[in-house]
C-alpha positions in Angstrom: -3.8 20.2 -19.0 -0.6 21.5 -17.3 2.3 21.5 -19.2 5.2 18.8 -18.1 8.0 21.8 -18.4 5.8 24.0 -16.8 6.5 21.9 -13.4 9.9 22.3 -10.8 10.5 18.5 -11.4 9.4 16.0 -14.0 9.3 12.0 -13.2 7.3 8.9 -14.4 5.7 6.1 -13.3 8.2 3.4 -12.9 6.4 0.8 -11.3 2.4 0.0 -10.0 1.0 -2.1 -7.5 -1.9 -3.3 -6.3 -2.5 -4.8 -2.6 -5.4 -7.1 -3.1 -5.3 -8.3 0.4 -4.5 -6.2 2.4 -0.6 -7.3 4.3 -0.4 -9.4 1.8 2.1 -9.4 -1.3 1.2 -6.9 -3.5 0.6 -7.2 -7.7 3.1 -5.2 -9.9 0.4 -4.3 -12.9 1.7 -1.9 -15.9 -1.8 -0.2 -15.5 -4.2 0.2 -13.3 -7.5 2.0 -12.6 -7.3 5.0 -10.1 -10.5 5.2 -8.3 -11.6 7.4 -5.1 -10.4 5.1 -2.4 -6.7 4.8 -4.7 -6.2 1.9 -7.0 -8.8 -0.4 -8.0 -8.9 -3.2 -5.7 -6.4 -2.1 -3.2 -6.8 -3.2 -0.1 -10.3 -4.6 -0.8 -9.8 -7.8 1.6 -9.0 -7.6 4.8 -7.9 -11.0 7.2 -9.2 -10.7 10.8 -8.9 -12.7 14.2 -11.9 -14.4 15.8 -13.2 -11.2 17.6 -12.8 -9.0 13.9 -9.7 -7.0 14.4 -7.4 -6.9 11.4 -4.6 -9.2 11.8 -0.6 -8.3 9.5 2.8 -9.2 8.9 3.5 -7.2 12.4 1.9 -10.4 13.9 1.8 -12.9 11.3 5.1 -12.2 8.4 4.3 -15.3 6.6 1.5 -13.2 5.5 4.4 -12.0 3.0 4.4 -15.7 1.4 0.9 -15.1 0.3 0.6 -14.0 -3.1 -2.4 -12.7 -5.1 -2.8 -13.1 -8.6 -5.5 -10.7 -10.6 -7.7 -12.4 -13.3 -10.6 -11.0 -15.6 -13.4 -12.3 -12.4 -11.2 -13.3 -9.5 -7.9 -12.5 -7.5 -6.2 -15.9 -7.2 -4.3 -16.8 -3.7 -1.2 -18.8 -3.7 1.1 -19.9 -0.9 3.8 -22.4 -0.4 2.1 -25.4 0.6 -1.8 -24.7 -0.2 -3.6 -25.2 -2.9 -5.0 -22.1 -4.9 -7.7 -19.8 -3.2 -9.9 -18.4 -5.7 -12.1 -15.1 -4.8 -14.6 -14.1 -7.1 -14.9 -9.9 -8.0 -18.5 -10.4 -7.6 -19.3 -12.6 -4.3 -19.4 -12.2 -0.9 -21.4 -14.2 2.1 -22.8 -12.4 4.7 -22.2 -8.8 6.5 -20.2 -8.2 9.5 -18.4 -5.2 11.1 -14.5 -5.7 11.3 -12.2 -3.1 12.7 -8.9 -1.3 11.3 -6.9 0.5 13.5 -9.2 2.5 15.4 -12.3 2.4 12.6 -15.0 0.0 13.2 -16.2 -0.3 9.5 -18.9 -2.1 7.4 -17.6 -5.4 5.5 -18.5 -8.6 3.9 -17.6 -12.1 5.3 -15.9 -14.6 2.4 -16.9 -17.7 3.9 -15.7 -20.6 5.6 -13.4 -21.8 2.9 -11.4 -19.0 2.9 -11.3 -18.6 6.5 -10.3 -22.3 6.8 -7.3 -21.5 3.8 -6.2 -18.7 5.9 -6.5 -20.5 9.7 -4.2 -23.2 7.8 -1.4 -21.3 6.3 -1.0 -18.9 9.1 -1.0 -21.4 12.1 2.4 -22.5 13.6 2.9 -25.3 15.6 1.4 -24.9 19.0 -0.4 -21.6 17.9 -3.3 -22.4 15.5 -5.0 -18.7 14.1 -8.7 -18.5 14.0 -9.3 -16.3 11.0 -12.0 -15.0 8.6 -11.1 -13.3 5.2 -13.5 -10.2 4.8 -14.1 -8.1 1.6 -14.8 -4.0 2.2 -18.5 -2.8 2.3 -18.3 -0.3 -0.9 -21.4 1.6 0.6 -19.1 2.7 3.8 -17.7 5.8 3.4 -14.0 5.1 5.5 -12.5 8.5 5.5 -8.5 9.7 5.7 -7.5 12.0 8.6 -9.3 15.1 8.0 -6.2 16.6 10.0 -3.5 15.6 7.3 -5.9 16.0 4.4 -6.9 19.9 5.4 -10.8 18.9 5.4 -10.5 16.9 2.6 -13.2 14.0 2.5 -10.7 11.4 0.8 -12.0 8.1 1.4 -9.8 4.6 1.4 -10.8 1.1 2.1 -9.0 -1.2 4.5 -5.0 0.6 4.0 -3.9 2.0 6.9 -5.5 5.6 6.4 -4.8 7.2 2.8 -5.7 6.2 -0.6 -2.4 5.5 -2.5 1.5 5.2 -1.1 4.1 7.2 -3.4 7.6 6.5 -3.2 10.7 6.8 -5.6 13.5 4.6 -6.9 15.7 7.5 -5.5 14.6 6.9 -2.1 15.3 3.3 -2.5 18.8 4.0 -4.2 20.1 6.4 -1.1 18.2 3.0 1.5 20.5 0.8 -0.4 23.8 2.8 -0.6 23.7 3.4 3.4 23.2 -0.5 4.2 25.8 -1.1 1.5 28.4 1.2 3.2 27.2 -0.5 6.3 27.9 -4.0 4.9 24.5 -4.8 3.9 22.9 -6.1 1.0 20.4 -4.5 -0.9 16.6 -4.7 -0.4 13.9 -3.9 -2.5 11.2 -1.5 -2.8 8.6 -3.9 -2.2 9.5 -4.3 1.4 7.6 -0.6 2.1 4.5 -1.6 -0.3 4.3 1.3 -2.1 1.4 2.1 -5.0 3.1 4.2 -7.4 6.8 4.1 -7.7 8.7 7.5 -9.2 11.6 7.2 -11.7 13.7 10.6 -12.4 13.9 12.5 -9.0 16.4 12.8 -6.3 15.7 11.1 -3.3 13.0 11.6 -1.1 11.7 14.0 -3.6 8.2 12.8 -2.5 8.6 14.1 0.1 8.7 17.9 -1.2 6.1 18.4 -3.6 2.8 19.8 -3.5 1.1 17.7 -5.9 1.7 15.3 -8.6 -0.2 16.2 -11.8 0.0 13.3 -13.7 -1.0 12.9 -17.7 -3.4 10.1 -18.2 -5.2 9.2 -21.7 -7.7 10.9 -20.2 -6.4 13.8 -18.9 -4.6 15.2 -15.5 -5.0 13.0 -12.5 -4.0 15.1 -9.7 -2.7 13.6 -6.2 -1.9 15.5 -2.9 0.5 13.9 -0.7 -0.5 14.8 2.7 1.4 12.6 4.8 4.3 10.9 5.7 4.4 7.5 5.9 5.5 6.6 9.3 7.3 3.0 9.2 6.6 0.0 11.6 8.5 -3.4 11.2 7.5 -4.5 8.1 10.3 -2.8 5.9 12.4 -5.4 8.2 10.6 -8.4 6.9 12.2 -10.0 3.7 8.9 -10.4 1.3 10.6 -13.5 -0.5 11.6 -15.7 2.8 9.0 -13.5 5.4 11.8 -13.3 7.9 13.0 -10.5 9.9 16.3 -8.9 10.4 16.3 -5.1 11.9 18.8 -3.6 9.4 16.5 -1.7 7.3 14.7 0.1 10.3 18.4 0.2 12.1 19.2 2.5 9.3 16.0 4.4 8.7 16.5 5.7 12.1 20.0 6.8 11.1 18.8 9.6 8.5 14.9 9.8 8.6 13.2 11.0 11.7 10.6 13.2 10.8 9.6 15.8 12.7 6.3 16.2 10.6 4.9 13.0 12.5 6.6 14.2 15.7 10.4 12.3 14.9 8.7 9.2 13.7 10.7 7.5 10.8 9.0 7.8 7.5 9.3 6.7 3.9 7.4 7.1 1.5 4.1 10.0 1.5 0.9 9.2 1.7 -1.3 10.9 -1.2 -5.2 11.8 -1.5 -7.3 11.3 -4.8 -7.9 15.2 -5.5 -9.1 14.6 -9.5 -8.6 11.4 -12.2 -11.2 9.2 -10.5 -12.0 6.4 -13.3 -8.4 7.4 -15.2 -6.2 4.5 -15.9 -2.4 5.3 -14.9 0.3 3.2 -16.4 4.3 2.9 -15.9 6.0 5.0 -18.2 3.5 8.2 -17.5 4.5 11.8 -17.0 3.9 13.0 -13.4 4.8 17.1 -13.3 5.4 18.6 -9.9 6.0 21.7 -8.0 8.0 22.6 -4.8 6.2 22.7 -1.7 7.4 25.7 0.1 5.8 26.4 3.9 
């Protein structure tokens, strides 16, 4: 195992979470199991409209309201207003094909009480949602951009294309200093739904490493970012209310155009599983990393 002062910077995990469902509100765990496709039931349900194409906060922010809860069997649903939705680890109903973004991919329907849970909550007045909750196929092989991973066969389930989202409380510090100089209150890190949150590094520090060796109980995990993360509107939605103001993008656009992704605005990178599958990583672990130079 590499040693921690053997590495240009040295952080640790600050914070974990899991997205059960995916556009959903995420589960801040102290530990969780890093598998192939990221962290252990991330992303493993999916909702969809009537003609299976994944539905998010982009069309439907009250999706923020909805907030898992992880048991010993089940992820537990909550939102204001509903009763409790309880999904069992271990059941699904019948197979269906779904798509996300531009992958048509192998799932699992969960039934017409979940689909009638989810119709309810997400309806508004005058616009009632047709909806089905589906659970990922575990036999599909769903793979990342094999341009951004260099050939790399890193497989995710329903996120938007990579296994696991790294960001750092630096990067959130410098967001929060600019809307405050602007006037602005602060927002939190939750808005960009990262997996693994970094304490000890500058800003955007992320952003400029190669990998992120990271000492487990049993042994390195390695993870590549590879890309990165290109925002949409969702940093504008507040998680705790699920309404939108545009000062967070308003100021993203101020200082982070990237001209990796062609001068899209980015937080955040994108990282592939490269070893550690089945390794459980935990806030308050050592990540090393080194300097990517091009």
């Amino acid at each position: 195992m590499s040693q921690p002062s053997a590495f240009d910077l040295q952080a640790t995990i600050a914070r974990l979470f899991v997205y059960p469902v995916k556009s959903c509100a995420g589960v801040e765990l102290d530990e969780m199991l890093l598998t192939e496709t990221g962290l252990e039931f991330d992303r493993a349900w999916m909702v969809v409209d009537a003609q299976g194409e994944f539905v998010s906060q982009r069309e439907l922010p009250r999706m923020a309201l909805i907030r898992p809860q992880m048991k010993h069997t089940e992820v537990v649903l909550r939102a204001p207003g509903m009763l409790a939705l309880h999904l069992a680890f271990d059941r699904v109903e019948q197979p269906v094909r779904v798509r996300v973004w531009k992958d048509e991919v192998a799932a699992y329907d969960m039934g017409d009480i979940a689909a009638q849970w989810f119709s309810d909550f997400l309806s508004e007045p005058g616009k009632p949602q047709t909806l089905r909750l589906v659970r990922f196929d575990p036999e599909h092989r769903r793979l990342s951009s094999l341009k951004w991973t260099d050939g790399v066969e890193a497989l995710n389930q329903f996120a938007d294309g990579f296994p696991l989202l790294v960001a750092s409380e630096g990067s959130i510090a410098e967001l929060n200093e600019r809307l405050a100089a602007a006037g602005h209150g602060p927002v939190g890190i939750e808005r960009f739904r990262p997996n693994i949150v970094l304490a000890g590094i500058e800003s955007h520090d992320e952003d400029r490493v190669d990998a992120l060796h990271v000492t487990t109980g049993e042994g390195e995990a390695e993870l590549r970012p590879v890309k990165p993360c290109t925002r949409c509107p969702i940093p504008d939605i507040d998680p705790a209310t699920a309404l939108s103001s545009p000062e967070v993008g308003d100021m993203l656009r101020t200082y982070r155009a990237d001209a990796r992704v062609d001068g899209g605005i980015t937080f955040g990178m994108n990282c592939i599983v490269v070893q550690g599958v089945e390794h459980m990583l935990k806030v308050g672990q050592v990540v090393g990393a080194n300097y990517r130079f091009e």
